[in-house]
N, C-alpha and C positions, 0 to 999 in steps of 0.2 A: 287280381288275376282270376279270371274264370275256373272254376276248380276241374271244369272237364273240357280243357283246351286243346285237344284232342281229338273231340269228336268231329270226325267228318274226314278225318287224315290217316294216313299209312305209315302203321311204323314197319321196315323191312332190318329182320335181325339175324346176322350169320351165327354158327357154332352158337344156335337158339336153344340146344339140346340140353343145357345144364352150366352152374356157376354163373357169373357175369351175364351170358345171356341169357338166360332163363329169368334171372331179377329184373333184367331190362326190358324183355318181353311183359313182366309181373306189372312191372311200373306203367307203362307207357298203356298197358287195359287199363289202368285204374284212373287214367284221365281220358278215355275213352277211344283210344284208337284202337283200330283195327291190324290186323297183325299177319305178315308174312314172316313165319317163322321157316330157317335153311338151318341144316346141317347133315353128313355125311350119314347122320344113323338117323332112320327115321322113327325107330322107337320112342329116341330121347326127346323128339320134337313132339310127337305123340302126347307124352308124357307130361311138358310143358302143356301144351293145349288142355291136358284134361286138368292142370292145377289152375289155370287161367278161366276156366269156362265154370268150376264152380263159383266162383265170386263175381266174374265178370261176363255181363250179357255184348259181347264183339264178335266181331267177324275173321275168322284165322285161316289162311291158308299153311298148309306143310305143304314144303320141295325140299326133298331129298337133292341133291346137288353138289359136286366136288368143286367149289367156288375156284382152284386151281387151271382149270379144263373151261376155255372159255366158251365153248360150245354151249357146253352144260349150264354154262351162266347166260348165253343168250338164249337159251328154253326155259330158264329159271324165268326173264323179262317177259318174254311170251305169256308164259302161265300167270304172273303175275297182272296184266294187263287185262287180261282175259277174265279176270277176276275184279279187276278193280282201277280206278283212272286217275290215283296217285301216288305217287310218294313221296310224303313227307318227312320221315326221318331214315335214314339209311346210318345203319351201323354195323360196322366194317369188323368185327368180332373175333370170329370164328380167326384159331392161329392153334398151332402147333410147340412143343419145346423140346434141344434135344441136349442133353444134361452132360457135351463135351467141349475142351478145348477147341479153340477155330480152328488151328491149325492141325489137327491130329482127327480132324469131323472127315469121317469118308464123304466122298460126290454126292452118293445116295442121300444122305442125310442133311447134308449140305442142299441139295435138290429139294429135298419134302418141306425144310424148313420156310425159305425164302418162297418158294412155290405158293404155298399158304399162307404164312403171314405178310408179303411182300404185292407179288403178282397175284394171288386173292380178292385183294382188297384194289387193287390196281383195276382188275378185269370187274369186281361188282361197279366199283364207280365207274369206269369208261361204260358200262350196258347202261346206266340209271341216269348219267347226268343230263343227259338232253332233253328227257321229258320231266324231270324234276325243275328245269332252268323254265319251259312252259307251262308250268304251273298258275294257276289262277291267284295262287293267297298272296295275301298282302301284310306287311311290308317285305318277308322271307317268302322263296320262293319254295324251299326245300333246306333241311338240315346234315350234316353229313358229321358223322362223328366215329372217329377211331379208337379204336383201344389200342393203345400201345405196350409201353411196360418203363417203368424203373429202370430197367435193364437196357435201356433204349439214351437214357440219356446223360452225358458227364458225368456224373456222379455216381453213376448208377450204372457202370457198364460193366460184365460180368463175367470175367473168362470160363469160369466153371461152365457158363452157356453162351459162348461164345458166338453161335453162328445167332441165338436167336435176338443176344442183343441188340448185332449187327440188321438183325430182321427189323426188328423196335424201331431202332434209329433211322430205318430208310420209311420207316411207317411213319414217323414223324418229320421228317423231311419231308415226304408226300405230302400229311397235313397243311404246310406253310404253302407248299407249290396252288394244292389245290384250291384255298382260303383263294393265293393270287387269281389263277385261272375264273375261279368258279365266281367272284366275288362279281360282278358287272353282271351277271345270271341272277342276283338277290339269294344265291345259295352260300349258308355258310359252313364254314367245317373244321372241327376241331378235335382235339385227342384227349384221353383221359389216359395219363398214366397210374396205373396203379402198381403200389409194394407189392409185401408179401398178404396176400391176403387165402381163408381158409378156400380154394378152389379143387377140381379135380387136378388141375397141374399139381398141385401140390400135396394130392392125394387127400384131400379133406383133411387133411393129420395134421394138428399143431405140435404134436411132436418132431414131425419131420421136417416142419418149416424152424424149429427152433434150435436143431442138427444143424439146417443151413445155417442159420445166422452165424452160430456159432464159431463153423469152419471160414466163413467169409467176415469174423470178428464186426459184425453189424449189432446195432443195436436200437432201439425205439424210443426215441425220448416219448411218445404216447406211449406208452410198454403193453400195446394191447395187437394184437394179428387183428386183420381187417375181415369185414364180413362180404360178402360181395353184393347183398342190400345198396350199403354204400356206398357203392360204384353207382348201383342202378340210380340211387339217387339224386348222384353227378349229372349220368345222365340224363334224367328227368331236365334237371336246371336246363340244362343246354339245348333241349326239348322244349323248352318254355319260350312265352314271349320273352321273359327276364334277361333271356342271353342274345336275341336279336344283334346286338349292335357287336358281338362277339365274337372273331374269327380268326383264325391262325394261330388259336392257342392250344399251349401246351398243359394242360391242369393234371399236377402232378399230388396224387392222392397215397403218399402212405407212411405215414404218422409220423411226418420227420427223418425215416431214413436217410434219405440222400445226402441231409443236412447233417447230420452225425455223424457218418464216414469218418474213419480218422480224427473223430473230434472226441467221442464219447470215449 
């Protein structure tokens, strides 16, 4: 495989600000793409960019943008276009968490949750797919990859975070929908779920991730908390020629949890 298979393509990455996307942005310069980094703060993306441009010679756009507000997301495509004449990786990112029962979640929060992680990721891919599906490359026209959650799927579903498992799961429903839809376009698209891994959701604190486990009686046959490197490096693979023939899946990334439930 060409070690910079990437060059000449757009990676576009939501909630690029820090954790998960900021390793994805990290990764995806180091095989040469160029970078439209979004999220609500633009310091964080700032920030990203300037860890990116000491090691790597790319091209980066920042848009500030509430991926929510689909406005905002079709002046996100504009600006985007205006800069540059693809995109090749789209990842759907950027989510929110709200740490209550479904049924006891006020509307407000109930609102914020699915708004972002649901109709977010809804409103980037309906702005991005039509000019990703006329794409010139060859065999894949365009990639599309979600981050979902653990908490998204059977095993893994969460009442302590009720609404946003429920957010997870329609994100991974989406994944399969869109695999359908998009798949006749040469677009493919898939989800990475990740555990518990050391993120801002989780306040960088392996202590506080080890409270959680504790109260939701979880455990790791890896017995190690994940880093969020190795997300990006999931999504790297998926980024690659390697996963071409790859679509509608679900890669569930965290060190055996779901499979332990009630077993350990």
């Amino acid at each position: 495989m060409n070690e910079k298979f990437l060059v000449g393509k757009v990676a576009l990455v939501t909630g690029a600000g820090s954790g998960f996307g900021r390793e994805m942005a990290i990764a995806f310069a180091s095989k040469g793409a160029n970078l439209v980094l979004n999220d609500i703060n633009l310091e964080s993306i700032e920030e990203t960019r300037n860890i990116i441009l000491k090691s790597y010679k790319v091209d980066i756009l920042l848009i500030k943008a509430d991926i929510s507000v689909f406005n905002q997301v079709k002046e996100m495509r504009k600006e985007v276009f205006e800069r540059f004449d693809n995109i090749f990786i789209l990842v759907n990112n950027a989510g929110v968490r709200l740490g209550t029962f479904s049924l006891v979640t006020k509307e407000e929060g109930y609102n914020k949750v699915m708004d972002v992680n649901v109709k977010g990721a809804w409103n980037v891919t309906k702005a991005f797919y039509r000019k990703m599906s006329k794409q010139d490359f060859k065999p894949i026209a365009g990639k599309i990859i979600n981050i979902a959650s653990c908490a998204g799927t059977e095993c893994g579903a969460n009442p302590y975070i009720g609404i946003y498992s429920v957010s997870k799961a329609a994100l991974i429903s989406f994944t399969k929908l869109w695999a359908l839809e998009l798949g006749s376009s040469n677009i493919t698209v898939n989800a990475i779920c990740p555990g518990l891994f050391l993120t801002p959701m989780y306040k960088n604190n392996p202590e506080f991730i080890r409270e959680f486990m504790k109260r939701r009686n979880v455990r790791l046959p890896i017995d190690r908390i994940g880093e969020a490197k190795q997300v990006a490096d999931v999504a790297l693979f998926l980024a690659s020629p390697a996963s071409d023939y790859i679509t509608g899946q679900n890669i569930i990334l965290d060190g055996g949890m779901t499979i332990s439930i009630n077993k350990l």
